[in-house]
VEXFITOR-719425 format. One line per field, with one value per residue (C-alpha): residue number from 1; x, y, z. Coordinates in nm, 2 decimals, always signed. Last residue first. Example, Ala and Ser with C-alpha at 12.3 -4.5 7.8 and 13.67 -1.06 7.14 Angstrom:
pos [2;1] .
px [+1.37;+1.23] .
py [-0.11;-0.45] .
pz [+0.71;+0.78] .
END
This chain:
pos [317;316;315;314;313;312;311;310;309;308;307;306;305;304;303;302;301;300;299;298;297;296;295;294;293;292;291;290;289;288;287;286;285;284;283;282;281;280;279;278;277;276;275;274;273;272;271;270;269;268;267;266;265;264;263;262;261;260;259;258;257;256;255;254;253;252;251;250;249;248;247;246;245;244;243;242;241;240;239;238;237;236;235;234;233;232;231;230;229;228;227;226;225;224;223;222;221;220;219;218;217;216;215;214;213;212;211;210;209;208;207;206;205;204;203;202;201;200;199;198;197;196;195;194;193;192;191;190;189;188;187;186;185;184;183;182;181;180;179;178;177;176;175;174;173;172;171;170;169;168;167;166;165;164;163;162;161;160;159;158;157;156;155;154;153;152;151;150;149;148;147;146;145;144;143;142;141;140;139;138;137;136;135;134;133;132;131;130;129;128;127;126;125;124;123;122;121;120;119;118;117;116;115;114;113;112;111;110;109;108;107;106;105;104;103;102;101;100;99;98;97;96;95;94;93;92;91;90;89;88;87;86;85;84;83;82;81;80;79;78;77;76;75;74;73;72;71;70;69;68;67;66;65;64;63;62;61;60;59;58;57;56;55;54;53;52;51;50;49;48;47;46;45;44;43;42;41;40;39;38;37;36;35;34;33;32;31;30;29;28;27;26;25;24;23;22;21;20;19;18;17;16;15;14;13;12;11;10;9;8;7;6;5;4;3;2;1] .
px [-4.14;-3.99;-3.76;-3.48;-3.73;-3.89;-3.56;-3.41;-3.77;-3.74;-3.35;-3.48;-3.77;-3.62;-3.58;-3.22;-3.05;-2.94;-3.18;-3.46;-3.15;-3.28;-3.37;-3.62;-3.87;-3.88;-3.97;-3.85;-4.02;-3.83;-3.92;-3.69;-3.73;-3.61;-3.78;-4.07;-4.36;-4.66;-4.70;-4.32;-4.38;-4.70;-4.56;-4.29;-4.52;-4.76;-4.49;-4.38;-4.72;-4.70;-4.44;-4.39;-4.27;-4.06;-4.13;-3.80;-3.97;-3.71;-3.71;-3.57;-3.60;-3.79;-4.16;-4.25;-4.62;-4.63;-4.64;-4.66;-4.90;-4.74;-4.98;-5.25;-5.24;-5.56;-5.55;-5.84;-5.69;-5.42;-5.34;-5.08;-4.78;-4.87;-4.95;-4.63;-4.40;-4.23;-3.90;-4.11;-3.89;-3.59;-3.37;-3.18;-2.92;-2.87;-2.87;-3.20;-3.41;-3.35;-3.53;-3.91;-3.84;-4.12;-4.39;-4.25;-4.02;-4.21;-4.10;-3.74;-3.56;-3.28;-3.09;-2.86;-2.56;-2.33;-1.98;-1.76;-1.74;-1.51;-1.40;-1.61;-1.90;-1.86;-1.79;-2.13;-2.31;-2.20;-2.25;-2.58;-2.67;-2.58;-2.75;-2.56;-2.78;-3.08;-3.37;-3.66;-3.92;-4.20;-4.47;-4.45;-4.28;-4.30;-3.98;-4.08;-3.91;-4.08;-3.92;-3.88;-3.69;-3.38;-3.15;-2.78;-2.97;-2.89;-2.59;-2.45;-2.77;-2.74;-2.81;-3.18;-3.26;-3.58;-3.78;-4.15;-4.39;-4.19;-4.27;-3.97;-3.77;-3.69;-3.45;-3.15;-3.38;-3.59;-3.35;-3.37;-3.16;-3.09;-2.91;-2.70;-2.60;-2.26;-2.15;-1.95;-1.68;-1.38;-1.15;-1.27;-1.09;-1.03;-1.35;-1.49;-1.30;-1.33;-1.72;-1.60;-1.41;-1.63;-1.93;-1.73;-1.59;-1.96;-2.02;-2.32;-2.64;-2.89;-3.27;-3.29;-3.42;-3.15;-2.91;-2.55;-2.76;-2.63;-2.55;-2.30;-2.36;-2.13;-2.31;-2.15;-2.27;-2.36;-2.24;-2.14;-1.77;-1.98;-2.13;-1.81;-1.62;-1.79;-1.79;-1.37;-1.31;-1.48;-1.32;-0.99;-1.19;-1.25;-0.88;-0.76;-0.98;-1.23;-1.50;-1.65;-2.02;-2.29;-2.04;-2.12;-2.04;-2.29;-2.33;-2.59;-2.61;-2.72;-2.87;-2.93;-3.07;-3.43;-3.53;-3.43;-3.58;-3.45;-3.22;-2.86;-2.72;-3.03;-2.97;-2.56;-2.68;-2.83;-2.50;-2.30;-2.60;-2.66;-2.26;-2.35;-2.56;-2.40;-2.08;-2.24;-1.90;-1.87;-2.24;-2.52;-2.60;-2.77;-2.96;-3.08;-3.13;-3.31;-3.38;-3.33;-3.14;-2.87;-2.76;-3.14;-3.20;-3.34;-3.70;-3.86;-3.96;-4.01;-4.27;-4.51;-4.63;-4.88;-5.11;-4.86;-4.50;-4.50;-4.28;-4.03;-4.00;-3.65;-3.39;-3.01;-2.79] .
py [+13.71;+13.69;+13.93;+13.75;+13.50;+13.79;+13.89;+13.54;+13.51;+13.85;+13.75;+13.43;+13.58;+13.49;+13.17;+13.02;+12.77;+12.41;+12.26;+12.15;+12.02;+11.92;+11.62;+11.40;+11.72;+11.89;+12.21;+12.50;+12.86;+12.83;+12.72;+12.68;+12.55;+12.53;+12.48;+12.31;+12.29;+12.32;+12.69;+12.75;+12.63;+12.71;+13.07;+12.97;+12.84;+13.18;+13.35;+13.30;+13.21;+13.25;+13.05;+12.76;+12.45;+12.31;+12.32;+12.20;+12.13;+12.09;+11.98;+11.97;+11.75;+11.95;+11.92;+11.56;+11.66;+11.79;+11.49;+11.64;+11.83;+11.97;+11.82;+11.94;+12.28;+12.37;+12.42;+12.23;+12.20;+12.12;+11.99;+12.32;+12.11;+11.88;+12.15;+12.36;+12.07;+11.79;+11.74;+11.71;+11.50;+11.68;+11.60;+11.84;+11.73;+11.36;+11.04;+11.15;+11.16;+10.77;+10.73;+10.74;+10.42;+10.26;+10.51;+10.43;+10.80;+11.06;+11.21;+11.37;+11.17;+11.40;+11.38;+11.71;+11.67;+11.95;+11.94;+12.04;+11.64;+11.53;+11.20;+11.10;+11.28;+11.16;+10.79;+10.80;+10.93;+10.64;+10.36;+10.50;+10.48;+10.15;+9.95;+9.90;+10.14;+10.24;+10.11;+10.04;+10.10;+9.80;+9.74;+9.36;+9.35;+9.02;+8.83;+8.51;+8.50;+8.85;+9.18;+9.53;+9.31;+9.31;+9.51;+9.55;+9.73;+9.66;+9.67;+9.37;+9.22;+9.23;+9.54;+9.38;+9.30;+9.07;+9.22;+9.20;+9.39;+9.75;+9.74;+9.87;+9.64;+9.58;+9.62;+9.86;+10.01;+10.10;+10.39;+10.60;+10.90;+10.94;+11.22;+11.30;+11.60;+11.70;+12.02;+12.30;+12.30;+12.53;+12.32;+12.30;+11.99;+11.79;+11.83;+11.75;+11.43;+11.35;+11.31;+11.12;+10.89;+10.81;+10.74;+10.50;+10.30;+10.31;+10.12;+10.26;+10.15;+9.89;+9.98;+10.17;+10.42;+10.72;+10.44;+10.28;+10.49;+10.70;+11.02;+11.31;+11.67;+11.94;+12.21;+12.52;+12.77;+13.17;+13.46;+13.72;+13.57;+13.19;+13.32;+13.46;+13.22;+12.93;+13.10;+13.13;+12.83;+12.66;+12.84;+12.65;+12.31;+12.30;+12.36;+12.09;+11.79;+11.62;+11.80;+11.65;+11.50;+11.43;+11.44;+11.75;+11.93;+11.99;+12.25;+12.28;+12.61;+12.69;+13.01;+13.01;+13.38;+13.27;+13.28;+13.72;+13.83;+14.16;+14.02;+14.16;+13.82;+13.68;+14.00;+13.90;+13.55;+13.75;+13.91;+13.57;+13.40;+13.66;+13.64;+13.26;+13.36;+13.60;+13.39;+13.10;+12.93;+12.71;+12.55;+12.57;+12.32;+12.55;+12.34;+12.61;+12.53;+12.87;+12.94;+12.80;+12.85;+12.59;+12.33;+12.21;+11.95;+11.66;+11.55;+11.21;+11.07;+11.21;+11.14;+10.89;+10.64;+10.34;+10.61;+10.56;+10.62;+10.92;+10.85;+11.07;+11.20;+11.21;+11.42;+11.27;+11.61] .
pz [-0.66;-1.04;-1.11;-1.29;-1.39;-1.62;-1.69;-1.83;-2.02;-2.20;-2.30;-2.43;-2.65;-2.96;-2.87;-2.85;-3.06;-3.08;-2.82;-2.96;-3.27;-3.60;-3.82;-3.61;-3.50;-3.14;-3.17;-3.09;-2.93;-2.56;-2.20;-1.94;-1.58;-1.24;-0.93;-1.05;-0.81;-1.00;-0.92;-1.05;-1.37;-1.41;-1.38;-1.67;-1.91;-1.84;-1.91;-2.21;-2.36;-2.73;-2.89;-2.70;-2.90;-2.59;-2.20;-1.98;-1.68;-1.38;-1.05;-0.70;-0.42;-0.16;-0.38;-0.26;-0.14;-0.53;-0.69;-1.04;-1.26;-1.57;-1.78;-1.55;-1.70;-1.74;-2.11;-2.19;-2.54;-2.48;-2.18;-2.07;-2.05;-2.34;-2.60;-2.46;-2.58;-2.30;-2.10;-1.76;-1.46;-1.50;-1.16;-0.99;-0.72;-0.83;-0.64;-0.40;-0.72;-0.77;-0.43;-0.62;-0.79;-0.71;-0.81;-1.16;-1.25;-1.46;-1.72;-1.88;-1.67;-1.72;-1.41;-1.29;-1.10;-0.95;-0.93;-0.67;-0.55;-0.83;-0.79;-0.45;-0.58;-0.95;-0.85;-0.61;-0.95;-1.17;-0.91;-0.82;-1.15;-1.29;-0.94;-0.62;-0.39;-0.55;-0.32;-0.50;-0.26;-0.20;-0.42;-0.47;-0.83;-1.01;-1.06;-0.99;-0.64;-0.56;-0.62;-0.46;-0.20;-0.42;-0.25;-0.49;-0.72;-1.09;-1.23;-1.12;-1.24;-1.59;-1.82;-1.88;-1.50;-1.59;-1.31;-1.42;-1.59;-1.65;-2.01;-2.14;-2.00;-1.62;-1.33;-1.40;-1.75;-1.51;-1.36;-1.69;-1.68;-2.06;-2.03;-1.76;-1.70;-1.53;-1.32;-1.26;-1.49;-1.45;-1.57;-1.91;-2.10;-1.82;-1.66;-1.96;-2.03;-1.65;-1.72;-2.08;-1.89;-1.66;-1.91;-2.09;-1.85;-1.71;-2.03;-2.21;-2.08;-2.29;-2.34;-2.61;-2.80;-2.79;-2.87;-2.62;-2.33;-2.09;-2.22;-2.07;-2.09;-1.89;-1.69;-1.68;-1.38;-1.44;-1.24;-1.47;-1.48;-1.50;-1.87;-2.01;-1.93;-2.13;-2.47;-2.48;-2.29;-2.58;-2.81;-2.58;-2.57;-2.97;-3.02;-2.84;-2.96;-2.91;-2.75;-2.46;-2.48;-2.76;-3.03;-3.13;-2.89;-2.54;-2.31;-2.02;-1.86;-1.54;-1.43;-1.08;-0.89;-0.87;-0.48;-0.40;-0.71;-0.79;-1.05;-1.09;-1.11;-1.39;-1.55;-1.54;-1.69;-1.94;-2.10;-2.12;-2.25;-2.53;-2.61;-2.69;-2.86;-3.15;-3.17;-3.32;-3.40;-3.09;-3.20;-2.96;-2.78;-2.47;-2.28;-2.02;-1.68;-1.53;-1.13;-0.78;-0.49;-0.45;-0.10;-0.12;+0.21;+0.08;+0.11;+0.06;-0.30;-0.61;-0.93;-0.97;-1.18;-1.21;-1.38;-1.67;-1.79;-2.00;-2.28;-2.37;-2.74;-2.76;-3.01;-2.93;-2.91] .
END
């Protein structure tokens, strides 16, 4: 897994642009990158998905799980995809969905995509490997880097222009930006995403922005099906130490494309990270006891209280 610390991109930014119909309910997406040989959880997620499926909640009835080897995508080789099979079945025979991960930058702090080659082939590796996949993430869902650096100031196209959008009356003749849309059509990601729908249209798509998108590119949420627009800890979610909760806040007359908050380094407010969740507009989310930190995996076990969280959603009104 490549540990981030996503930057929040400014008062210049906003979240999600004009509704799409929802073809899912709504519920958990759990990164789950465990290791193949921890047995003992991967059994937990096979046994809570069924709470999830039982649940008296009649909204939150999703419970997707994100799977990842150790090579940040596919597994390699043979063996690894049949243990694999072996983890993975459990979870969709009690209802629950796999969600392969995919990354799109060459470094976790860059600014330059991976060949789409690259990316393709490791989406059909998955498939390949488990055929029962459900769906992709993509990591590393970063539209600017189509039209500008780091900095956002000007368009200066840094992956080259043929994969940036093909309409380029977001930007004046010297580059500067003028306010209008971003329209994604032509640029890295669309490419990407319309090649998984017309290559493998039964699965589902899930963007990690992990922030906020520039107010400009509000129609990138219209390429994927669920889009994670807050991958922060509990201190930032809550606004520490006002603890009002604005750090989750969001543009919330854009609520019909979906969302989720992936809340990290909680340890003492289960529920009252996934209630602000749900009253901020997130129709997914997770939150679990780890911490982010340069030298381990957020993501490579889960919190003691995971099977109190799954039934809490479970019966969420």
């Amino acid at each position: 897994m490549k540990l981030k610390n996503v930057l929040m991109l400014g008062a210049a930014a906003l979240l999600i642009g004009s509704a799409k119909p929802a073809t899912f309910a709504a519920g958990m997406i759990i990164p789950a990158y465990l290791p193949l040989t921890d047995t003992t959880s991967w059994q937990v997620l096979a046994e809570d998905a069924a709470i999830m499926a039982n649940g008296s909640s009649t909204k939150y009835k999703d419970y997707w799980v994100t799977v990842n080897s150790a090579n940040n995508g596919p597994f390699s080789n043979a063996a690894d995809w049949a243990t694999a099979a072996t983890r993975f079945n459990p979870i969709r025979t009690n209802g629950g969905k796999i969600i392969g991960y995919i990354h799109a930058l060459e470094t976790p702090t860059g600014t330059t995509y991976r060949p789409l080659a690259d990316v393709k082939a490791d989406i059909t590796a998955w498939v390949n490997g488990y055929s029962n996949l459900d769906g992709i993430w993509i990591d590393e869902f970063y539209p600017r880097y189509e039209i500008a650096g780091p900095s956002g100031s000007s368009a200066t196209y840094p992956n080259g222009e043929s994969l940036a959008p093909t309409d380029r009356s977001f930007a004046n003749p010297d580059g500067s930006f003028n306010g209008n849309p971003v329209h994604p059509a032509g640029g890295y990601y669309s490419q990407l995403t319309s090649w998984i729908r017309s290559t493998y249209p039964q699965l589902k798509i899930v963007g990690n922005a992990g922030g906020w998108f520039y107010s400009n590119q509000r129609e990138y949420a219209s390429l994927v099906d669920v889009t994670c627009s807050f991958e922060q800890n509990y201190s930032t979610a809550a606004n520490s130490p006002t603890n009002d909760w604005s750090g989750l806040n969001q543009d919330i007359n854009t609520q019909s494309y979906a969302q989720l908050a992936l809340i990290h380094g909680n340890s003492s407010d289960l529920n009252g990270a996934i209630d602000q969740s749900i009253s901020h507009g997130y129709q997914y989310f997770y939150t679990t006891d780890q911490v982010l930190s340069p030298t381990s995996n957020i993501w490579g076990t889960l919190p003691p209280y995971f099977t109190s969280e799954v039934s809490y959603i479970a019966s969420h009104s």
